[in-house]
Backbone of each chain as ProteinMPNN parsed JSONL, in Angstrom:
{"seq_chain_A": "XXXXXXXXXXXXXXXXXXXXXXXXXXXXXXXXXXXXXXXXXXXXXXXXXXXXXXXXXXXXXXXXXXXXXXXXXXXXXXXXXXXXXXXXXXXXXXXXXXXXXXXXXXXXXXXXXXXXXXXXXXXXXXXXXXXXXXX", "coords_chain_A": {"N_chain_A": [[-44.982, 49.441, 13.152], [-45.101, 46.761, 13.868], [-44.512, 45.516, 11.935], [-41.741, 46.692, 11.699], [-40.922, 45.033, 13.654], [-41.72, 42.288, 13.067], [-39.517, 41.8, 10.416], [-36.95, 42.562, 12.078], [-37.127, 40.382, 13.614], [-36.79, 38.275, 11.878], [-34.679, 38.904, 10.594], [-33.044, 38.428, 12.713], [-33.217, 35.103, 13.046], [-32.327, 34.134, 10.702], [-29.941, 35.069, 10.968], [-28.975, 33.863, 13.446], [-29.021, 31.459, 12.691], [-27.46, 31.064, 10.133], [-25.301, 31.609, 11.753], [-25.173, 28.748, 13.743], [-24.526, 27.408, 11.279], [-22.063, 27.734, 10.877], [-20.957, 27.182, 12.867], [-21.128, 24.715, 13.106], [-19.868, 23.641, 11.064], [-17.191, 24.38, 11.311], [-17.115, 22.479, 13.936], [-16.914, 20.352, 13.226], [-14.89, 20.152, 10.694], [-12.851, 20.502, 13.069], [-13.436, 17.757, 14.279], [-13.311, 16.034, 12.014], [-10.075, 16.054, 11.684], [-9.401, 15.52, 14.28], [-6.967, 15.1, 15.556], [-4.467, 15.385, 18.034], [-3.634, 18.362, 19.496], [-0.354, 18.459, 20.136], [1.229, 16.323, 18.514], [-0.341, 16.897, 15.695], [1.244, 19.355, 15.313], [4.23, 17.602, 15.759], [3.753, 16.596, 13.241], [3.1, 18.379, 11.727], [5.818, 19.795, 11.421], [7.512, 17.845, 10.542], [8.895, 16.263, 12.496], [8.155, 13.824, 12.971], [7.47, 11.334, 11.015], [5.532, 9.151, 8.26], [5.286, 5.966, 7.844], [6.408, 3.341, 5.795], [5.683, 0.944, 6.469], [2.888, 1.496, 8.106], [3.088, 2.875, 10.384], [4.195, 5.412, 12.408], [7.259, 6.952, 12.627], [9.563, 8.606, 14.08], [11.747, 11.129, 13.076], [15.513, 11.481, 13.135], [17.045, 12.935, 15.701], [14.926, 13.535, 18.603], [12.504, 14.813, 21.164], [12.174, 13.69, 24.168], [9.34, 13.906, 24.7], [7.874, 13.721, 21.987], [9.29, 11.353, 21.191], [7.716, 9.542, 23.339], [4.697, 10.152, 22.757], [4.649, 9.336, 20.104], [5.394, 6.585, 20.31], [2.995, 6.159, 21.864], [1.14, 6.549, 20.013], [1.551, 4.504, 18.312], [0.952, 2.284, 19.146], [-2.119, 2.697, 19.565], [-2.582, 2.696, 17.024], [-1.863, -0.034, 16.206], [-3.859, -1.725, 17.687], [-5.969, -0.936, 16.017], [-5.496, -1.8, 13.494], [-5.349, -4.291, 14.256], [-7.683, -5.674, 14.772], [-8.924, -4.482, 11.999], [-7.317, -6.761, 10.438], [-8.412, -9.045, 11.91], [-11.147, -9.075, 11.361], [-11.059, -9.199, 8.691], [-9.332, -11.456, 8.007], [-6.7, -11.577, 7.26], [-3.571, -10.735, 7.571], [-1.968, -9.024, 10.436], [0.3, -7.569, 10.158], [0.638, -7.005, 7.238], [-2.176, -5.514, 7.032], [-1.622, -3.297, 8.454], [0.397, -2.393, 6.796], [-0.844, -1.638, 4.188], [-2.461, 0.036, 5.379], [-0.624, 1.857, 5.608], [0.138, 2.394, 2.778], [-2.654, 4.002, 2.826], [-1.882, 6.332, 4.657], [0.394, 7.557, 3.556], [-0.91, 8.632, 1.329], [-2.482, 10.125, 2.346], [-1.115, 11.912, 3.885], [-0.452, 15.872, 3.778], [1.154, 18.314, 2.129], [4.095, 19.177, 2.698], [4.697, 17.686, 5.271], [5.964, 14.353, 6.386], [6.922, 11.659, 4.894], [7.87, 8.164, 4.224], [9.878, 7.018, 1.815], [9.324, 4.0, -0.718], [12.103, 2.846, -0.666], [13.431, 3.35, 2.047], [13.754, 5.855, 2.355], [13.372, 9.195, 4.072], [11.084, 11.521, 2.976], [9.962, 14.682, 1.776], [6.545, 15.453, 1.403], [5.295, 16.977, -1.17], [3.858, 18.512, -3.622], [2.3, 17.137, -5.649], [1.768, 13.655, -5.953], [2.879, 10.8, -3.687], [5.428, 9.209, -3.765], [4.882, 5.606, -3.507], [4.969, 2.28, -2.445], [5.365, -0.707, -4.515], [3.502, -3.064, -3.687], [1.281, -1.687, -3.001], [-2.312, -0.909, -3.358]], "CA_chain_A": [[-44.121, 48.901, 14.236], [-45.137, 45.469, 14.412], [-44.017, 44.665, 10.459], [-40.623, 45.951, 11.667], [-40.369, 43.749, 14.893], [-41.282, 40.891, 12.191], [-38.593, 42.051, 9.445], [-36.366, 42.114, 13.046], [-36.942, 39.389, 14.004], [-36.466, 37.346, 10.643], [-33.131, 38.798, 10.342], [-32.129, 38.553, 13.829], [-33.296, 34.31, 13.099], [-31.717, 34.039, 9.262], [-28.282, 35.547, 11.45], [-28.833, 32.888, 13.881], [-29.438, 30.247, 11.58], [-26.01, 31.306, 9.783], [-24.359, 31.32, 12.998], [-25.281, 27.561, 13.991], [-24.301, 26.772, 10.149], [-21.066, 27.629, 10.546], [-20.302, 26.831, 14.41], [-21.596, 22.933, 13.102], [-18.912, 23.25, 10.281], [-15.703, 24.703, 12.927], [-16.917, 21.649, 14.514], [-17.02, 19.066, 11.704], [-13.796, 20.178, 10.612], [-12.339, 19.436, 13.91], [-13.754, 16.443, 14.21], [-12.358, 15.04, 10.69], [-8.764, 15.906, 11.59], [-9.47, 15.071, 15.948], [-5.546, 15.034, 16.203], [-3.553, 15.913, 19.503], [-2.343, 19.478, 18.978], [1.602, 18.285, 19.711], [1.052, 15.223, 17.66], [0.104, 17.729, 14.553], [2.632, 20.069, 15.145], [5.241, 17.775, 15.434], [3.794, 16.4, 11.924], [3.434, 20.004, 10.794], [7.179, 20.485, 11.899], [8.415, 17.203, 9.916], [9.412, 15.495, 13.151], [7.656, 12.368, 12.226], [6.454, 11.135, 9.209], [4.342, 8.187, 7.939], [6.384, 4.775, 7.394], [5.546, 2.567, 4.686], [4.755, -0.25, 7.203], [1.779, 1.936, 8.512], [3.513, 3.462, 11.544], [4.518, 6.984, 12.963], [8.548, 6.894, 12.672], [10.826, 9.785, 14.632], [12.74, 11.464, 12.409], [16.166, 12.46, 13.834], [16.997, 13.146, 17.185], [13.695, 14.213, 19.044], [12.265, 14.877, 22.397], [11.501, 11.973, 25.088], [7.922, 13.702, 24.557], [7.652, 13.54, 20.79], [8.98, 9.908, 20.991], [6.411, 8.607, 23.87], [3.37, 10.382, 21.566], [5.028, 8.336, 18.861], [5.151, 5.394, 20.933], [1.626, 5.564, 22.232], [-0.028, 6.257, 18.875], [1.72, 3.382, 17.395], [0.425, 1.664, 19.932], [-3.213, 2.426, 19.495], [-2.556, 2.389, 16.013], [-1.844, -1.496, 16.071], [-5.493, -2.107, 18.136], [-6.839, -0.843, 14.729], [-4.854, -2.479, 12.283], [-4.737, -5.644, 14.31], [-8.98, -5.468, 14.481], [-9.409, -5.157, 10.676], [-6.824, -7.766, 10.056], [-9.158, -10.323, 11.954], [-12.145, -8.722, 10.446], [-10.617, -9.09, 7.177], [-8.655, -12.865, 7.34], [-5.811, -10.797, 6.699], [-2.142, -10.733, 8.745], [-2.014, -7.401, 11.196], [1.526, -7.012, 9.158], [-0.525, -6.656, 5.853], [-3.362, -4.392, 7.501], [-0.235, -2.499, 8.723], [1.297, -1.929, 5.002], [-2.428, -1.339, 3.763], [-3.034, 1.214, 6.368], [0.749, 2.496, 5.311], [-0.343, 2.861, 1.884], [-3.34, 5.12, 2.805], [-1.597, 7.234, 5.321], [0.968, 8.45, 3.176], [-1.63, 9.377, 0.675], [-3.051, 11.032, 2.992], [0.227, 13.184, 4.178], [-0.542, 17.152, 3.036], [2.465, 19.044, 1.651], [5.149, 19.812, 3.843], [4.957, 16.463, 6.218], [7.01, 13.717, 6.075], [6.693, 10.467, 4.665], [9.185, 7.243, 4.108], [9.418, 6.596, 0.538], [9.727, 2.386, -0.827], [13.355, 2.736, -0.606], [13.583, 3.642, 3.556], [14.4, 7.536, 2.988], [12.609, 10.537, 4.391], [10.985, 12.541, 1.604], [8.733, 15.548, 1.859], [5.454, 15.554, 0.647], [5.373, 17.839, -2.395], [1.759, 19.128, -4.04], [1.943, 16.41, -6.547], [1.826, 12.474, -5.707], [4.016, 10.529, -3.209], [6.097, 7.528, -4.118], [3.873, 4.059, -2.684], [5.678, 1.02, -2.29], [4.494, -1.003, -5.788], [2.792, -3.526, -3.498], [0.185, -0.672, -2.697], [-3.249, -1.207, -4.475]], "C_chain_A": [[-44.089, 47.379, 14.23], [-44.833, 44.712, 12.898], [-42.615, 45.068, 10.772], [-40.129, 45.219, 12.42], [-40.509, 42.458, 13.532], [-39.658, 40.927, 11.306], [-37.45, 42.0, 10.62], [-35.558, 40.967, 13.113], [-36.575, 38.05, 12.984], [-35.008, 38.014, 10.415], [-32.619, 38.447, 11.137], [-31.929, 35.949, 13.449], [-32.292, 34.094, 11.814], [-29.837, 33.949, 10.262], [-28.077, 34.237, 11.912], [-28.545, 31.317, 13.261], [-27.823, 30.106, 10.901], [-24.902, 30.938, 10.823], [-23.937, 29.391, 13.159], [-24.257, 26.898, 12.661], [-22.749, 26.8, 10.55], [-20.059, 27.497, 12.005], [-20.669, 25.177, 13.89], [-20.303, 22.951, 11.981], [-17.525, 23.505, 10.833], [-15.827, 22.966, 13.359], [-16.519, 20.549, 13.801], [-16.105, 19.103, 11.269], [-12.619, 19.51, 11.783], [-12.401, 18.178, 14.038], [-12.719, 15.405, 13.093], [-11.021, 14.912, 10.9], [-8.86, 15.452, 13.645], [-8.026, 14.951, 16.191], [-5.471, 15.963, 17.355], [-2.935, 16.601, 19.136], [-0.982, 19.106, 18.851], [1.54, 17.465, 19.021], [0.615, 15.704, 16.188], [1.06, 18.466, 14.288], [3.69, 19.337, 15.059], [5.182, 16.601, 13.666], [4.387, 17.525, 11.257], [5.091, 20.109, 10.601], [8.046, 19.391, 10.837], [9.626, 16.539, 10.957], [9.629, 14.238, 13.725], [7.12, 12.226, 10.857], [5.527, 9.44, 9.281], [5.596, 7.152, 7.498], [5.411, 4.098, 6.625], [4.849, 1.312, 5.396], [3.322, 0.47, 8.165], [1.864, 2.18, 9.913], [4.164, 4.719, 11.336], [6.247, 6.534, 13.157], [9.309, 8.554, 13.199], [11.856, 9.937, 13.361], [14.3, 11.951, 13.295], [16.15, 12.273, 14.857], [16.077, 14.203, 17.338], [13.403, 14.216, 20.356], [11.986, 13.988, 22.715], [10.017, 12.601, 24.714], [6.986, 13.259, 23.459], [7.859, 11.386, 20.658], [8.416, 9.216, 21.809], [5.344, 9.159, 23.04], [3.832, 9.411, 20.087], [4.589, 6.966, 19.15], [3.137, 4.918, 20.891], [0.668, 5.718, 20.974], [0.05, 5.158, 18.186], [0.892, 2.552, 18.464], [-1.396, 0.927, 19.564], [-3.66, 2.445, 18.019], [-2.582, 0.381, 15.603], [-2.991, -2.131, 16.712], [-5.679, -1.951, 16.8], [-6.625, -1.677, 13.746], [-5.308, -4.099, 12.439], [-6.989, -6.012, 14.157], [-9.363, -5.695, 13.016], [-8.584, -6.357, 10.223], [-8.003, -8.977, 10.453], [-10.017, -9.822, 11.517], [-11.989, -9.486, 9.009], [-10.029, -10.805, 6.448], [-7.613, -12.096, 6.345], [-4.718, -10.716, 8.183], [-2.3, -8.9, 9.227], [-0.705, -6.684, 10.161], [0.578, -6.44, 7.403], [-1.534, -5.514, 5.857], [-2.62, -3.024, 7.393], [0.115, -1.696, 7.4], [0.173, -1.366, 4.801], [-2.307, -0.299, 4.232], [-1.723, 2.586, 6.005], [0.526, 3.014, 4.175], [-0.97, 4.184, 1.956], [-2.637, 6.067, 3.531], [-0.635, 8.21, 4.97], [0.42, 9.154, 2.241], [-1.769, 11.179, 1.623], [-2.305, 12.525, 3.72], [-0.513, 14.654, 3.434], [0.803, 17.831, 3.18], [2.833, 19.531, 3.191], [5.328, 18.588, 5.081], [5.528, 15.833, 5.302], [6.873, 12.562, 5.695], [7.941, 9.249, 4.171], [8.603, 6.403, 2.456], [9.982, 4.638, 0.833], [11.493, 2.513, -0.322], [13.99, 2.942, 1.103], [13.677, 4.945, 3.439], [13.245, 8.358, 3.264], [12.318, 11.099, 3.318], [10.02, 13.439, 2.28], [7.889, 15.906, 0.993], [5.193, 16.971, -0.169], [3.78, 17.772, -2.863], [1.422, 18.172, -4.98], [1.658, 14.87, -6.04], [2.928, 11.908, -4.874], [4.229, 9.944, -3.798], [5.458, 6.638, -3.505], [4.968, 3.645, -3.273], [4.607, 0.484, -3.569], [3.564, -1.901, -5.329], [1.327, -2.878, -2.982], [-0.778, -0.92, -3.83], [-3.769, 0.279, -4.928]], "O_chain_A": [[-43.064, 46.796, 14.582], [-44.922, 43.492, 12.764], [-41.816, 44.22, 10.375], [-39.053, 44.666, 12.191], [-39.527, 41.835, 13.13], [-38.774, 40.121, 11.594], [-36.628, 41.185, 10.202], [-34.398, 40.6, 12.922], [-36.135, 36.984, 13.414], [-34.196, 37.228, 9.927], [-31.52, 37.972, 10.85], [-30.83, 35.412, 13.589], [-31.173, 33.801, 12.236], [-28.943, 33.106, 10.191], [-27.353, 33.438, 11.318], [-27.847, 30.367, 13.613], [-27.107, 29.139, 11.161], [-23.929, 30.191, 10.711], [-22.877, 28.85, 12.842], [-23.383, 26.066, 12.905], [-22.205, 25.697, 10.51], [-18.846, 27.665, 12.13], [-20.239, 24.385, 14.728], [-19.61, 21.953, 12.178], [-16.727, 22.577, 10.695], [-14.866, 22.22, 13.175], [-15.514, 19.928, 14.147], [-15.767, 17.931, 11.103], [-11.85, 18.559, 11.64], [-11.398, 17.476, 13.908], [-11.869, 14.53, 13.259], [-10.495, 13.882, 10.479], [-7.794, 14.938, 13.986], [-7.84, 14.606, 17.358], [-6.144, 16.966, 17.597], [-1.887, 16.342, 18.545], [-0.362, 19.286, 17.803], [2.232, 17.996, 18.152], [1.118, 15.018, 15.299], [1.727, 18.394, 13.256], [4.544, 19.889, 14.366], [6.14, 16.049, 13.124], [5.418, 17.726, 10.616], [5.514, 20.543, 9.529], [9.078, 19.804, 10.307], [10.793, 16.313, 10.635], [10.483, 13.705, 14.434], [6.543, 12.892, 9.996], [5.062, 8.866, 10.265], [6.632, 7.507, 6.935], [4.18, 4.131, 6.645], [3.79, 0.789, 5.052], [2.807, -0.314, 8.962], [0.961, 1.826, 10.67], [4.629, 5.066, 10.251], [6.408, 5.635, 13.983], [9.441, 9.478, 12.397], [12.552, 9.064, 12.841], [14.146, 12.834, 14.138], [15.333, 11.465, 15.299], [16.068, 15.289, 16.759], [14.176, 13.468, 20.955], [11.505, 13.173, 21.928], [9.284, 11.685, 24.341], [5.888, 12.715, 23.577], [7.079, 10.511, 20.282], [8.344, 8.044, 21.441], [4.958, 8.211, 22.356], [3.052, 8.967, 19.244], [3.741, 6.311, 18.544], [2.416, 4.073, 20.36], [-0.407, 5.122, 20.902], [-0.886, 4.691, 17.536], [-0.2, 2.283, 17.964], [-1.847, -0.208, 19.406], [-4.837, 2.261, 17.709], [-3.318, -0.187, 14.795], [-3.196, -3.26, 16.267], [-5.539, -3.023, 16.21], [-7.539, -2.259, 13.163], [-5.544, -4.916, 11.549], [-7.345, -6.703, 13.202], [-9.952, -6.714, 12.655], [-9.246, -7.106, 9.505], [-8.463, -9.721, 9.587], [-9.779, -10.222, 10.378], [-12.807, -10.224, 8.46], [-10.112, -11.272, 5.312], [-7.646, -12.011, 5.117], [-5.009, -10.661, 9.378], [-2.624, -7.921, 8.555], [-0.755, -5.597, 9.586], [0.111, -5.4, 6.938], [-1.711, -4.733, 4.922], [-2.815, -2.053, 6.662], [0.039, -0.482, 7.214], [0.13, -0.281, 5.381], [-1.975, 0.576, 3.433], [-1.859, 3.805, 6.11], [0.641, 4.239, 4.195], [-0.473, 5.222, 1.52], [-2.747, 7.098, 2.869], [-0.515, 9.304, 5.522], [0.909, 10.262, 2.02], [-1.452, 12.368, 1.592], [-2.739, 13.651, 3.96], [-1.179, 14.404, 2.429], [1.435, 17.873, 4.236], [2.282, 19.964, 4.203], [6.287, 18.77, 5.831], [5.725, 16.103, 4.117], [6.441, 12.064, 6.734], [8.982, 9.732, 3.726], [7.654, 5.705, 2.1], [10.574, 4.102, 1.77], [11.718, 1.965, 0.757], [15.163, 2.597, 1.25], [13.702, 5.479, 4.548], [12.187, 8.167, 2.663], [13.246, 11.27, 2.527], [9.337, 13.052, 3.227], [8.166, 16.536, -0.027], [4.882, 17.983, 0.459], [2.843, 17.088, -2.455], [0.233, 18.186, -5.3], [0.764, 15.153, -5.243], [4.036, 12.37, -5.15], [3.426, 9.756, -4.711], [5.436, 7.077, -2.355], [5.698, 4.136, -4.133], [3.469, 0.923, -3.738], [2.595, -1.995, -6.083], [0.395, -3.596, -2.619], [-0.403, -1.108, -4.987], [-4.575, 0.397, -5.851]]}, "seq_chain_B": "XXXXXXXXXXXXXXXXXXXXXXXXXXXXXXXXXXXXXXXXXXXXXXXXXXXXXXXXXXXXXXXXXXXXXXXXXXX", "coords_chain_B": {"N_chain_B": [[45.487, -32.951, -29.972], [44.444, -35.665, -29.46], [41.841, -34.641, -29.454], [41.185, -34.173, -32.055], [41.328, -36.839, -32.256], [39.135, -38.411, -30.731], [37.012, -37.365, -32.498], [37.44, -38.276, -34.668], [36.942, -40.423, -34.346], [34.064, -41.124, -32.989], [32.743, -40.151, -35.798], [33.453, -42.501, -37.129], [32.187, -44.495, -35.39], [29.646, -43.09, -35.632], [29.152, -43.847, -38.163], [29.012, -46.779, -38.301], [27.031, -47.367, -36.923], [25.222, -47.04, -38.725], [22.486, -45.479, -40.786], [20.314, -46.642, -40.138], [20.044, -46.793, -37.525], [20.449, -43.848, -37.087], [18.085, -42.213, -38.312], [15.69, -42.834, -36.621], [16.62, -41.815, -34.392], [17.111, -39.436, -35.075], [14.369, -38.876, -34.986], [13.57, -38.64, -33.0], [14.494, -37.151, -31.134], [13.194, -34.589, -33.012], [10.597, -35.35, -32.081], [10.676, -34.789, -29.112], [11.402, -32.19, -28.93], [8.813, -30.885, -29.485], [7.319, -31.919, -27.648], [8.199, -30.274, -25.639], [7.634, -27.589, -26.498], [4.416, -27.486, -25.882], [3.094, -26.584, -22.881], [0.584, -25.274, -21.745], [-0.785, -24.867, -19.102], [-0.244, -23.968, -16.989], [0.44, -20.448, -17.131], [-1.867, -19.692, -16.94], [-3.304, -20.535, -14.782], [-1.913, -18.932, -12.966], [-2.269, -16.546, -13.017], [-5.545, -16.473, -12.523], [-4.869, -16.631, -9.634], [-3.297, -14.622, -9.082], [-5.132, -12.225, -9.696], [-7.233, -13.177, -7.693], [-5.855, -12.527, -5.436], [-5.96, -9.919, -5.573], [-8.206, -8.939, -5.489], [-9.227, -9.621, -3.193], [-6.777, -8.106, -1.671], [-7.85, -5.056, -2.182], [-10.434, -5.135, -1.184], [-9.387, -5.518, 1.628], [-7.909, -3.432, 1.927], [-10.156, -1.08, 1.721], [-11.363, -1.836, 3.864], [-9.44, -1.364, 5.828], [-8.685, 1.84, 4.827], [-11.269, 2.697, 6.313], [-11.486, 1.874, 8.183], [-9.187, 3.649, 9.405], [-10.207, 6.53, 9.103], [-12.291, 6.962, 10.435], [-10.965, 6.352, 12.927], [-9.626, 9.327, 12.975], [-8.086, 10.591, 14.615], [-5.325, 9.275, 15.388], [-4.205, 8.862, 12.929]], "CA_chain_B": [[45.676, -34.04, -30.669], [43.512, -36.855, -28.587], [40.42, -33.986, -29.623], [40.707, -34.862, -33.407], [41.264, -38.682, -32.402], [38.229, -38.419, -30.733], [36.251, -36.898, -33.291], [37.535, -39.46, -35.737], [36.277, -42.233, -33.382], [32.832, -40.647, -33.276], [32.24, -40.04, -36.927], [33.54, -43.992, -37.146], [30.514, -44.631, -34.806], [28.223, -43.007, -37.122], [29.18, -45.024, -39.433], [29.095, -48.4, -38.195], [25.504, -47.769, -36.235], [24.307, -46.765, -39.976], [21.414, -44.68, -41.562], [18.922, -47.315, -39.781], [19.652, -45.772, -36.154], [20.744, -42.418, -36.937], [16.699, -42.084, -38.822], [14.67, -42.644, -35.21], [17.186, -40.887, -33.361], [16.833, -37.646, -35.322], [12.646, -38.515, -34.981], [12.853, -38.584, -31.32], [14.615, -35.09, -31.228], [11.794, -34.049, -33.134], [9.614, -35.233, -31.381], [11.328, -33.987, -27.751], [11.297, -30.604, -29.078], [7.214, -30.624, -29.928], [6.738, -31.885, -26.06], [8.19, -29.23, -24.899], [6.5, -26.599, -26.486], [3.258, -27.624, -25.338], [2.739, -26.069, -21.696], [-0.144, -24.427, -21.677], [-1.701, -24.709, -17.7], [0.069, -23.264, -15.853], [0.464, -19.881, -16.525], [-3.389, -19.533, -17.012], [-3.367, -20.859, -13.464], [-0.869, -17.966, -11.57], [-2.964, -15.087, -13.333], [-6.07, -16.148, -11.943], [-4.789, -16.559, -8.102], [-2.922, -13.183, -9.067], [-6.402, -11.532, -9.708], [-7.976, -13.062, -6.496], [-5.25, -11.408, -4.337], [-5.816, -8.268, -5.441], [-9.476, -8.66, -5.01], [-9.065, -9.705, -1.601], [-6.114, -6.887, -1.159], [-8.67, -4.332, -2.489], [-11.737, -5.189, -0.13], [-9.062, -5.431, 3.157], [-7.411, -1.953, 1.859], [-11.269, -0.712, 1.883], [-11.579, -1.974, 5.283], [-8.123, -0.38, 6.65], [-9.201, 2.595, 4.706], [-12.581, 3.078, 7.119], [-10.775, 1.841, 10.106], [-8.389, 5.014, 9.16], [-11.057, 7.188, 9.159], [-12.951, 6.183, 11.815], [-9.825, 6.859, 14.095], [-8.345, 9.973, 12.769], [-7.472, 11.293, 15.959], [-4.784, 8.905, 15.761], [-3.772, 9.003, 12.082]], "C_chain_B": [[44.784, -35.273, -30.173], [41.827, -35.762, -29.189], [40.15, -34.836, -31.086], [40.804, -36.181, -33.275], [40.006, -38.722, -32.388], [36.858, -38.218, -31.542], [36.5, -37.784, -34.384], [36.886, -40.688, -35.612], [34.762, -42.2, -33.544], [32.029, -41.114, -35.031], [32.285, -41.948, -37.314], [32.266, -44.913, -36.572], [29.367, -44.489, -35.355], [27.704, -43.987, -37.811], [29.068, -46.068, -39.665], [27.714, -48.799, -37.482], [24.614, -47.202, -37.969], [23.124, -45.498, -40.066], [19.996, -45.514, -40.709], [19.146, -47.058, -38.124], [19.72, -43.991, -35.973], [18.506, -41.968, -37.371], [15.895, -42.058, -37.38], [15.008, -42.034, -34.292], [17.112, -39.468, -33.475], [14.712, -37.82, -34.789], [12.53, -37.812, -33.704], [13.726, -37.514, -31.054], [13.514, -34.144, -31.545], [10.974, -33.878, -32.177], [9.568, -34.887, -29.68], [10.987, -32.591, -27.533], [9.636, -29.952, -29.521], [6.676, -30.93, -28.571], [7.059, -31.066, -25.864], [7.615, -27.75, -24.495], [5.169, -26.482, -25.766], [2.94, -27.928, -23.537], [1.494, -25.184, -21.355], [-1.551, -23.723, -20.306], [-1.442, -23.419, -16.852], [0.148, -21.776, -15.657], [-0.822, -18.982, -16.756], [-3.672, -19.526, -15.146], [-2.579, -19.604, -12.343], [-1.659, -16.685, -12.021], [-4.271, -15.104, -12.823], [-5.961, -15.93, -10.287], [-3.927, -15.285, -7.833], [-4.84, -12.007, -8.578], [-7.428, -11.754, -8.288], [-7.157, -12.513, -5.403], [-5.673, -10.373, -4.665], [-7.0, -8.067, -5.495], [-9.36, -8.529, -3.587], [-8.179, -8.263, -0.675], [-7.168, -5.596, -1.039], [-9.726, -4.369, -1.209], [-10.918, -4.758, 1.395], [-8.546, -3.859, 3.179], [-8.327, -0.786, 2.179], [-11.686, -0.504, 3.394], [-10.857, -1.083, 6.281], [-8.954, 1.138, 6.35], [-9.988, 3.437, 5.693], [-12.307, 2.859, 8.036], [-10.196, 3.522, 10.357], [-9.502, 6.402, 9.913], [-11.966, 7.923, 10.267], [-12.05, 6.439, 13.045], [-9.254, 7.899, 13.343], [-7.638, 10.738, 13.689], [-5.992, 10.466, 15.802], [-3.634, 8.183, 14.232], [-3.548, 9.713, 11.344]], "O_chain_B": [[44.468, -35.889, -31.191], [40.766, -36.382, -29.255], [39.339, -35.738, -31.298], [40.35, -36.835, -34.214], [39.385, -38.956, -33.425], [35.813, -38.808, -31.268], [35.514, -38.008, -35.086], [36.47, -41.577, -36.356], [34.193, -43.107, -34.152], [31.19, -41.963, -35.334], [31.287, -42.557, -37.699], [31.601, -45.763, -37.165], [28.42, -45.248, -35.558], [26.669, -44.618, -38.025], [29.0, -46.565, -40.789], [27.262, -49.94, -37.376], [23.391, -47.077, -38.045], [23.121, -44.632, -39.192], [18.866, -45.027, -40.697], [18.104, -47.197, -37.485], [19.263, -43.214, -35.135], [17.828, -41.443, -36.488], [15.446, -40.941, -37.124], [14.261, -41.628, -33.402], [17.066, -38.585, -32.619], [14.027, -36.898, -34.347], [11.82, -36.871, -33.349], [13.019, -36.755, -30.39], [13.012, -33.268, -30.84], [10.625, -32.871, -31.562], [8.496, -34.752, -29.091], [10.532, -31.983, -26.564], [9.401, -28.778, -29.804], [5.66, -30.331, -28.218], [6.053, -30.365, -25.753], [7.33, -27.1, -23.49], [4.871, -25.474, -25.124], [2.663, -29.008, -23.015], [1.687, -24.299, -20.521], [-2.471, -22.906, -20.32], [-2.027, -22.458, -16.354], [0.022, -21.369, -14.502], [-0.79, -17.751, -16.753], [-4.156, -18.607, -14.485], [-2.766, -19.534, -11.128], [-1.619, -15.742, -11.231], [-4.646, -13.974, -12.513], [-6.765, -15.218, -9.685], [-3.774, -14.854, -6.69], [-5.317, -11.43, -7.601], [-8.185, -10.888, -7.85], [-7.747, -12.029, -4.437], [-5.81, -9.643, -3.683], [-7.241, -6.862, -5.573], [-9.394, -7.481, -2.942], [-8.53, -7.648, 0.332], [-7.348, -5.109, 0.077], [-9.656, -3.509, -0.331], [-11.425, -3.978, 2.201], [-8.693, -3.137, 4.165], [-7.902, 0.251, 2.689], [-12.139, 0.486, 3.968], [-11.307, -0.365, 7.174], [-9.681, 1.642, 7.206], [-9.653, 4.587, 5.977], [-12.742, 3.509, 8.986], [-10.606, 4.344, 11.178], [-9.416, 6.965, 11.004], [-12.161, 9.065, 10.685], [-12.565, 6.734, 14.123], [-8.176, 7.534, 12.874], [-6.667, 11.449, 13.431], [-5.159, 11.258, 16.242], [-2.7, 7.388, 14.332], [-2.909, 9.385, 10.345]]}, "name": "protein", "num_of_chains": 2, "seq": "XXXXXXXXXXXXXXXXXXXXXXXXXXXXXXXXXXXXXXXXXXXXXXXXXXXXXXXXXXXXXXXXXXXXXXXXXXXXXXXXXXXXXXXXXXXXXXXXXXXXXXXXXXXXXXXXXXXXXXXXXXXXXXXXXXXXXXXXXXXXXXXXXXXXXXXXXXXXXXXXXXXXXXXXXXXXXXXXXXXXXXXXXXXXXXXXXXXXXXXXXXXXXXXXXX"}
């Protein structure tokens, strides 16, 4: 009796143990992407995209709600930018582009991004187009 | 008709400033065309202040980068 309360109890801990593992990675995932459900979806949807100057651009005619969440991320998007610029001894416009660079990397298939030329493109499984001043 | 005058007048010119100015006038052509070649600063000079932008770009792109990151709630 009391070797299978141990054998029990070592599975019932091993389970637990598993559990935690993969309620800390749910979380950790969230975390990395922390976006505002409507603010993914209306990525997901291709109702903004990524501008080469390192801002959130409305595609199209869109909702007053889609373009204040536009608004206010650019917003707190330019705190950041304008932060490493003085960090950096670097123009917020520059940080801006920089930050424009990475973010269209960063696009995953099916969002929207603004190629060098001004047009809308959709991010395809292979490489976007960067502007050539991109490092 | 005034073209070939002209060109008659010329060659007459030649001819009357001689072989003892035409000789230093071809030198200093020569030697016009051997200054010119020889430039060799400057574009030594735009390739290294090329190379320190794009150090500098590099490190602030690094920076943006980790700013990025660091906020992705909002990128």
């Amino acid at each position: 009796m009391k070797q299978m309360d141990k054998k029990m109890s070592l599975g019932i801990k091993s389970k637990m143990i598993a559990g935690m593992v993969a309620i800390s990675m749910i979380a950790g995932a969230a975390y990395a992407q922390g976006r505002d459900p409507a603010y993914q979806a209306a990525r997901t949807n291709g109702q903004i995209g990524e501008k080469t100057d390192g801002y959130l651009g409305v595609i199209g005619t869109q909702t007053d709600s889609i373009r204040a969440l536009t608004k206010k991320i650019n917003i707190l998007r330019k705190q950041v930018y304008t932060k490493t610029a003085v960090s950096q001894g670097i123009s917020v416009e520059k940080a801006a582009f920089l930050g424009g660079c990475k973010n269209i990397v960063r696009t995953v298939t099916g969002e929207k991004y603004q190629a060098p030329n001004g047009s809308w493109q959709n991010r395809g499984s292979g490489q976007p187009t960067l502007d050539s001043a991109c490092p | 008709m005034t073209y070939i005058k002209n060109k008659k007048s010329d060659a007459a010119l030649i001819r009357s400033l001689g072989l003892k100015w035409a000789l230093p006038s071809i030198t200093l052509i020569l030697l016009s065309s051997c200054v010119n070649v020889a430039a060799p600063d400057q574009p030594i000079v735009i390739n290294l202040n090329i190379k320190i932008d794009q150090e500098v770009t590099l490190k602030a792109a690094e920076a943006v980068e980790e700013a990025i990151e660091d906020n992705a709630g909002i990128f």
